[in-house]
N, C-alpha and C positions, 0 to 999 in steps of 0.2 A: 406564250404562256408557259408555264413551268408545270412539272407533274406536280401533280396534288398529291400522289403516293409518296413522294421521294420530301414533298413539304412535311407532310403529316411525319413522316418519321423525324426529321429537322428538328419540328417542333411538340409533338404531342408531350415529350416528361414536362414540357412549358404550360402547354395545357392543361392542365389537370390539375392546375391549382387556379383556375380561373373564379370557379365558385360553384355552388351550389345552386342555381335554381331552373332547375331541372323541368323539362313537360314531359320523358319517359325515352324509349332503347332502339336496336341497330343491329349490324352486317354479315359475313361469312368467316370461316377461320381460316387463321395461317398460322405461320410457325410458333411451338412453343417455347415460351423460355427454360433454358437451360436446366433450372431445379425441377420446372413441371415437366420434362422431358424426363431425367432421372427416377423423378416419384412415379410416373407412369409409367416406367421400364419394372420398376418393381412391383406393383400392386393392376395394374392394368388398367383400362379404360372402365372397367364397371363404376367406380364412386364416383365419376366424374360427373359436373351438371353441366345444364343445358342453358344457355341465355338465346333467347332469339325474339324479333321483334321485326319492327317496319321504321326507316326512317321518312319523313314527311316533312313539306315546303308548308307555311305560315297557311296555306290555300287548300291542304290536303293533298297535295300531290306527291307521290312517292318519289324520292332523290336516288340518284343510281350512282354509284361510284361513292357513296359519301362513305368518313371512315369510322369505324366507331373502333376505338381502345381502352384494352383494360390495364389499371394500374394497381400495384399493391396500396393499400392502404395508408396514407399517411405520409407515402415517399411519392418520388418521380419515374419509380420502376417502371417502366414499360413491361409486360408482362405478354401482351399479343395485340395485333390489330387484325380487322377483317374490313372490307370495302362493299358496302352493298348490291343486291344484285339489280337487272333494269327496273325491278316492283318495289324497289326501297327495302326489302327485307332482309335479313341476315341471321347468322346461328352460329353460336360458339359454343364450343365445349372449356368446362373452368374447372379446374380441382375446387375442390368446397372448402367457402373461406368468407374474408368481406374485402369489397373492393372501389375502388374509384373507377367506373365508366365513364370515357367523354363521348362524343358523337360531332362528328365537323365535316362541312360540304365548302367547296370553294365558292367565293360567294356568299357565304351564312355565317352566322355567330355561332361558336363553339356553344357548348349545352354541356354540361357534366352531371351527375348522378354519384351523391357519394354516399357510402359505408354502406354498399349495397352486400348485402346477405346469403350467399348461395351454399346451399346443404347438398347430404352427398346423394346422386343420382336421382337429380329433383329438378326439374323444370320451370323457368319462371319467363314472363314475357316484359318487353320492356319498350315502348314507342315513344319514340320522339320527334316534335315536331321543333324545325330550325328556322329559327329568323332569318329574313335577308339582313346582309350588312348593311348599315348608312350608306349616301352618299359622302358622308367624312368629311373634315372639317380641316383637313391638312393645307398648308400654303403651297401656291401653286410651283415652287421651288422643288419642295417633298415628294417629288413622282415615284419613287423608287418604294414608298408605301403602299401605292395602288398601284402600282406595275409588274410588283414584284410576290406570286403569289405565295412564295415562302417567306418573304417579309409580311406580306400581311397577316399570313396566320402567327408570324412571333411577335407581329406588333399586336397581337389579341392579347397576348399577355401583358407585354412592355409596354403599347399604348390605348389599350381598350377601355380602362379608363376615365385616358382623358380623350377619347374620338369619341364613343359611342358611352361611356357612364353607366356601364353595365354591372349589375349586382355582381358580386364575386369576392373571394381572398383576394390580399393585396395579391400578384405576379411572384415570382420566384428566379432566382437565377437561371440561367443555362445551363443543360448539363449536356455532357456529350450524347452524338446520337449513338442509337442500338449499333452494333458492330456490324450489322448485316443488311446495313442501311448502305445502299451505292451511292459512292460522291457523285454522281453527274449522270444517273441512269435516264434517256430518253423517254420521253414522255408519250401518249397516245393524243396526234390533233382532235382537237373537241368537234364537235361540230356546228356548222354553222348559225349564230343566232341572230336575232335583229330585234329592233323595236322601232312602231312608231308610231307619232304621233298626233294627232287633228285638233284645231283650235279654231274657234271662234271669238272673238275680241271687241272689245268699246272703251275708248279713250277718247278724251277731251277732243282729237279732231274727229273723231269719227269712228266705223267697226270696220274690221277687216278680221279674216281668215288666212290660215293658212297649213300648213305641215311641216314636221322635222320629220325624221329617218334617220336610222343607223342601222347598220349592220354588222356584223363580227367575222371576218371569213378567216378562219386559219390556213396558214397556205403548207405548213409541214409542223412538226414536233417542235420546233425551235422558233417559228416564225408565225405572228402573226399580224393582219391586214383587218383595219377599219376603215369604211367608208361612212361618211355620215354628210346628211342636206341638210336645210333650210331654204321653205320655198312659199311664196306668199303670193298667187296669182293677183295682181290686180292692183296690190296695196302699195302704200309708199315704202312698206318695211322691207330692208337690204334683206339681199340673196344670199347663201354658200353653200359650196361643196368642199367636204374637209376629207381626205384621207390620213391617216397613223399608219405606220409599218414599226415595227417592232420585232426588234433579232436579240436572242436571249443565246449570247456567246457560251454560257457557261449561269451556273449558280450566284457567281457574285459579278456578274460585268451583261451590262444590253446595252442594247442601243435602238435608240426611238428619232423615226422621221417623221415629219408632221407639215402636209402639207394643204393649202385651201387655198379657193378663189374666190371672191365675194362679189357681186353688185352693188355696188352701195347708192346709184340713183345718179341723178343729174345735177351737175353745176353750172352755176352762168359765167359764161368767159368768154370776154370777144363779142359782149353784147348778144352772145347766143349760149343757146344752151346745149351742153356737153356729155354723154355719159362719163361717170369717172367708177372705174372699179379697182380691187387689190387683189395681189397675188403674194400671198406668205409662204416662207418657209422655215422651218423651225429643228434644229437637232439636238440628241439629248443623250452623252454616253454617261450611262447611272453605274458606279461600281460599289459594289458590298467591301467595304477596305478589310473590316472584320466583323466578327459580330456585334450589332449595333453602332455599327461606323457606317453612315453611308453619306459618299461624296456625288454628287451629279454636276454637271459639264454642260453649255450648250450654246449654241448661240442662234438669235430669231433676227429674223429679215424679212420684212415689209416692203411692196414697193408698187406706186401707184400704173393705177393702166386709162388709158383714153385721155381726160380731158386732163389729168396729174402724171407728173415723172417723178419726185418726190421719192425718198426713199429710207430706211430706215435701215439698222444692224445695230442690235443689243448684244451684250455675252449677257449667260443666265449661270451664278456659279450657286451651290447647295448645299452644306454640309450637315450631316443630322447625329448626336452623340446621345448614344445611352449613358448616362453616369453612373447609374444604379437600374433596379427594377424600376423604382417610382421616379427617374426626374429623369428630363431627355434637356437636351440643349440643342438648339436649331441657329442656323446664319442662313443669310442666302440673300442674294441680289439677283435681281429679276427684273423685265422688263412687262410693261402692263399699257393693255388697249382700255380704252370706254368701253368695256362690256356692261353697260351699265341696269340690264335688269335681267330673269333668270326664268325660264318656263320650268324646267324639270330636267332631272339627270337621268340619262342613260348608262343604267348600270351591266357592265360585263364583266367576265371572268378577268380580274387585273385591270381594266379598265373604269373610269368615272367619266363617263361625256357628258358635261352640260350643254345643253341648248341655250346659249345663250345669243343675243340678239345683235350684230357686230354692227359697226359704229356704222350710225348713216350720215346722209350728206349735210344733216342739220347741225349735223355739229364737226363738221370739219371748215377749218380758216381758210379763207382765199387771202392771199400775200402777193402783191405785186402780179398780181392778174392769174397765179397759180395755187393749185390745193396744197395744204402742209399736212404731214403725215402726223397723227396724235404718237407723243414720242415723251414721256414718261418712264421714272424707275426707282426701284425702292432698294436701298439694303438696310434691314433688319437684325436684330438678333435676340433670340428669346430664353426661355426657361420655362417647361413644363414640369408643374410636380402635382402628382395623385396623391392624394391628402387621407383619402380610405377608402373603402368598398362602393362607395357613393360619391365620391366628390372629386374636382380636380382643381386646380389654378393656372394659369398661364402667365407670364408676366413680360413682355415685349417691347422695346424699344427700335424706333424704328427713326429712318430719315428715307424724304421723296426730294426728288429734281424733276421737275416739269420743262420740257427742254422745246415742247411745243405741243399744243393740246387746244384745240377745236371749244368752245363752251358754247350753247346757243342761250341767246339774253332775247328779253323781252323789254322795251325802255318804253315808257309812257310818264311825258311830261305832263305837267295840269295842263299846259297851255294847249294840248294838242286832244282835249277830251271829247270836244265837239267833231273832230275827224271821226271820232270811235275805232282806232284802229294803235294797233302798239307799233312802235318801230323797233323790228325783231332785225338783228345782227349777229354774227357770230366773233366774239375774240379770242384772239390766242394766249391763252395762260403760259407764263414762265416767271419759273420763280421755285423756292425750295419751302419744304416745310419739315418738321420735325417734333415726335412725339413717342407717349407714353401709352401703350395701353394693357390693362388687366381684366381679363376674364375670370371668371368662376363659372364651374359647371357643376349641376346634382340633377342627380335620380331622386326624384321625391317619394316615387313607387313605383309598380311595377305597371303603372301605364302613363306616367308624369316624368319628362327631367324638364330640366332648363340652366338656361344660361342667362349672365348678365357679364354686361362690359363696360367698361370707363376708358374713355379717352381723351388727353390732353397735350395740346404741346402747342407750337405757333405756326404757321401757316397764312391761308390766304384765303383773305374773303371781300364780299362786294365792297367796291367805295361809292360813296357818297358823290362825291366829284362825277360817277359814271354815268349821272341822271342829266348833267346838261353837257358833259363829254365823252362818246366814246370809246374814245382812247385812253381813258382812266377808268378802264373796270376794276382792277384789283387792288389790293393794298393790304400787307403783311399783319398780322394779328394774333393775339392765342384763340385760342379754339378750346371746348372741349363738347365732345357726342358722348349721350348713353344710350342702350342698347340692352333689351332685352327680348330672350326667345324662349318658348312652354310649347313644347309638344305632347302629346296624347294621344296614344295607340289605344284603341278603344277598340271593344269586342267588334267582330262582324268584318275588321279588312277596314277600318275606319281610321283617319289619320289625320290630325288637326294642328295646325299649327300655329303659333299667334306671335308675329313678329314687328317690336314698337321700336322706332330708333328716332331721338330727339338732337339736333344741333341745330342750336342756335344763332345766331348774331352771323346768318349768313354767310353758312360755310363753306368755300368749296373744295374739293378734295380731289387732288389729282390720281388718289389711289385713297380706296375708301378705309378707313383705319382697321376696322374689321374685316376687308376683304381675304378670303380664303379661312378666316376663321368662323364664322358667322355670317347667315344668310345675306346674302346682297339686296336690299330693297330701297325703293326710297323711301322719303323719309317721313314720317308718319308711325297708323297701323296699319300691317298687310295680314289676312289671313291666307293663309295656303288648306284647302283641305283635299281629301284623297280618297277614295273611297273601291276598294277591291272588288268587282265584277264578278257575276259567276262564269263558269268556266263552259258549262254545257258539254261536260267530256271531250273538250276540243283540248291538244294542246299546245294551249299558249296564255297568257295571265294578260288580264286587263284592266284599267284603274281610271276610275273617272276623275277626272282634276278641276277642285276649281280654284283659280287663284287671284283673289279681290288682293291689288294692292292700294296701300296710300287711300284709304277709307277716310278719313278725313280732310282729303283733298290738301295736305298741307303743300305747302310750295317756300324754298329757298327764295328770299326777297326781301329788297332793303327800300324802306320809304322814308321820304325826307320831304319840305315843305314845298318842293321842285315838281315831285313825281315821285315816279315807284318803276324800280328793276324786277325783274322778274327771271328769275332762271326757266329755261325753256322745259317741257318737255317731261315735268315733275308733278302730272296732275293725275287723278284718280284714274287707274284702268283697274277694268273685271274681263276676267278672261276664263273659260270655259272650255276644257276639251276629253279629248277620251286617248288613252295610252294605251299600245299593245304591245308585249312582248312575247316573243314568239322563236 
């Protein structure tokens, strides 16, 4: 992780143009600018006022170390910062004037407070309570936006936006930081956090239970260590234990390893049956080239264990360009598993872990008596531009190669009705697809945004021929999905989300067209809802989750006067659990 003192100074003149909609004030003092050092050498401390207040988490919890800074009015002056103390509280003294307060914790959405009023030798109080950030909406190319905690608070400016559609002025350019700002001052290790999670589940074969876990351990100022599980006593649903290590060289250069084991269940080989599991490994050196330059490097390897030897090695290359305030341009070629549905993210300082569900045996191809590793990859290249205070656009073009990829089918011929049973198979997708897609994003108010997405291009979908063979599942085609998502932060810790995504004529998608932009669900309505626990003076935050996906049971599937295909594995789950971070 990076200090959050040495960010804040980075970026606060950035800040302070973010916007106005303020919930109130913040920290302790430090040094004064130059002209208030001058005026107080001549007239003294007597006219001077007082600002002091509490900062607080969305839950009432008081934030410790968050910064709060003051700006001259109208400019990007930095004029003083103070950093909270362990009770969230803070006190500055101000010559009497009007001014721009921000307030920002690592992890939270900046907060500002403008043409605030302070007379002379006059007290006033000022609390503010901070949002947590999204889990964000960035391509999994982009790591250098959540890894990087001095980017992420300039991407509050440069891309807040279009991540999160937060109320505010447009962004501002970059201005140099304060002179007394250290290029590369060491930071203090945080301390260790974690979260986790309990679920309970029911899907078309049945319920099961199970847990994720993470953890966050910093192992020095420069470095740190995640561990994170997935563990399902009992069920058919695949196992993992994923470790991240994370070395932060310097302000503009890290480097991130990423390693996991997974279970993925048993295969039949040899007339018997096999366990097969995977072991990944994954590296990722991200450099800052300049301001809003960032390039990431990496390359990921896959490789089968027990009943597969099978094995995989992608490069992952990233490029991300500011043009302006409002319009970013992104490239990046990446390689992509079937993660194909999503419990909830674990969010940490610099970090975004989703729990997601890794590939199981059902949808992995057996070829010549062996498993094939799902080996898919995208290179894209897009345009982001922030349209106003409210709105953003995306506009993307993309191309995928499927180079072997596991699909599990369902085939039920008429002839075979009286069996009552499908003849389920798995095939290997290969083949390329290419396409268009445009997002729109808005804040409607202050407890509604939403998004909507179009996407078009040609690809691959069921054939017709696959119903009396086989070995002709696919067949090249256009395609287009739409896609739309309405969240609602609602009084009480209440959080709703209602996510509908439509393709038709039997799509299937070796890389989902909105992946990384837009929730991953199938396809249908999913609702996600979330609901903020009380805390009982304990500390640690807790969230009850419930996540109904595919409410109307839709399913990927082509029928013809032969029979009906069925894509596997796309039927109605409701899932239930409770989240603890701590």
């Amino acid at each position: 992780m990076i200090n959050l003192r040495q960010s804040i100074r980075f970026a606060l003149p950035l800040l302070a143009f973010i916007g106005t909609f303020a919930t109130a004030g913040l920290a302790a003092p430090k040094n004064l600018d130059l002209a208030d050092r001058d005026q107080a050498d001549l007239n003294g401390m007597a006219n001077f006022a007082t600002i002091r207040g509490v900062v607080k988490d969305e839950f009432g919890s008081p934030i410790a170390d968050a910064t709060v800074a003051i700006f001259k009015l109208g400019t990007n002056k930095l004029l003083k910062q103070v950093d909270t103390a362990a009770n969230g509280t803070y006190a500055l003294k101000l010559w009497p004037g009007t001014y721009t307060i921000l307030a920002v914790a690592e992890g939270f959405n900046p907060t500002t407070i403008d043409s605030v009023k302070v007379g002379s030798s006059t007290e006033i109080n000022y609390a503010f309570k901070l949002v947590k950030s999204g889990a964000g909406n960035t391509l999994p190319e982009k790591r250098a936006d959540r890894n990087s905690s001095k980017w992420r608070i300039r991407a509050a400016t440069l891309g807040r936006s279009i991540y999160q559609n937060q109320d505010g002025e447009a962004p501002v350019e970059e201005q140099v930081e304060p002179a007394d700002a250290a290029a590369d001052e060491p930071r203090r290790a945080a301390r260790p956090t974690g979260v986790v999670e309990t679920y309970f589940a029911s899907d078309k074969r049945g319920a099961y239970s199970g847990v994720n876990f993470a953890t966050l351990l910093p192992v020095n100022s420069r470095t740190d260590l995640v561990v994170a599980g997935q563990y399902s006593p009992g069920s058919r649903t695949a196992e993992r234990i994923e470790s991240i290590l994370r070395f932060k060289a310097n302000e503009r250069h890290q480097f991130s390893i990423i390693g996991s084991a997974a279970k993925l269940g048993r295969v039949r080989r040899n007339g018997r049956d096999q366990a097969l599991g995977q072991f990944s490994l994954a590296g990722f050196d991200e450099w800052k080239i300049r301001d809003g330059f960032i390039l990431v490097l990496g390359l990921d390897y896959s490789k089968f264990a027990g009943a597969g030897s099978d094995s995989s090695l992608m490069p992952r290359v990233g490029v991300q360009f500011d043009v302006d305030p409002k319009t970013r341009f992104r490239a990046g070629f990446t390689s992509s598993t079937d993660e194909r549905s999503w419990a909830n993210v674990a969010n940490f300082e610099g970090f975004d872990l989703p729990f997601a569900e890794p590939v199981s045996v059902e949808d992995i191809v057996v070829e010549n008596n062996s498993p094939r590793m799902n080996r898919s990859a995208r290179l894209e290249f897009g345009v982001e531009r922030v349209l106003d205070n409210r709105s953003s656009v995306e506009a993307t073009v993309f191309g995928d190669t499927s180079f072997s990829r596991g699909v599990g089918l369902a085939r039920l011929p008429f002839t075979s009705l009286d069996d009552g049973d499908f003849d389920s198979f798995v095939s290997n997708q290969r083949g390329r697809a290419a396409g268009v897609r445009v997002v729109y994003s808005r804040r409607l108010s202050s407890m509604l945004r939403a998004s909507t997405g179009y996407s078009f291009g040609t690809g691959q979908r069921l054939s017709p021929a696959a119903i009396t063979d086989p070995s002709k599942v696919f067949t090249n085609g256009l395609f287009q999905t739409l896609f739309a998502e309405v969240t609602a932060d609602l009084n009480g810790g209440t959080q709703v989300r209602a996510i509908y995504r439509l393709s038709p004529d039997a799509t299937i998608f070796a890389i989902d067209p909105f992946k990384g932009r837009l929730a991953i669900y199938d396809p249908g309505l999913s609702v996600l809802v979330t609901q903020a626990l009380p805390r009982f003076g304990l500390p640690l935050h807790a969230k009850a989750i419930i996540d109904a996906r595919n409410l109307f049971d839709a399913q990927t599937s082509l029928a013809t006067g032969e029979g009906r295909l069925v894509l596997d594995g796309q039927g109605r789950l409701i899932r239930g659990g409770i989240m603890v971070r701590f």
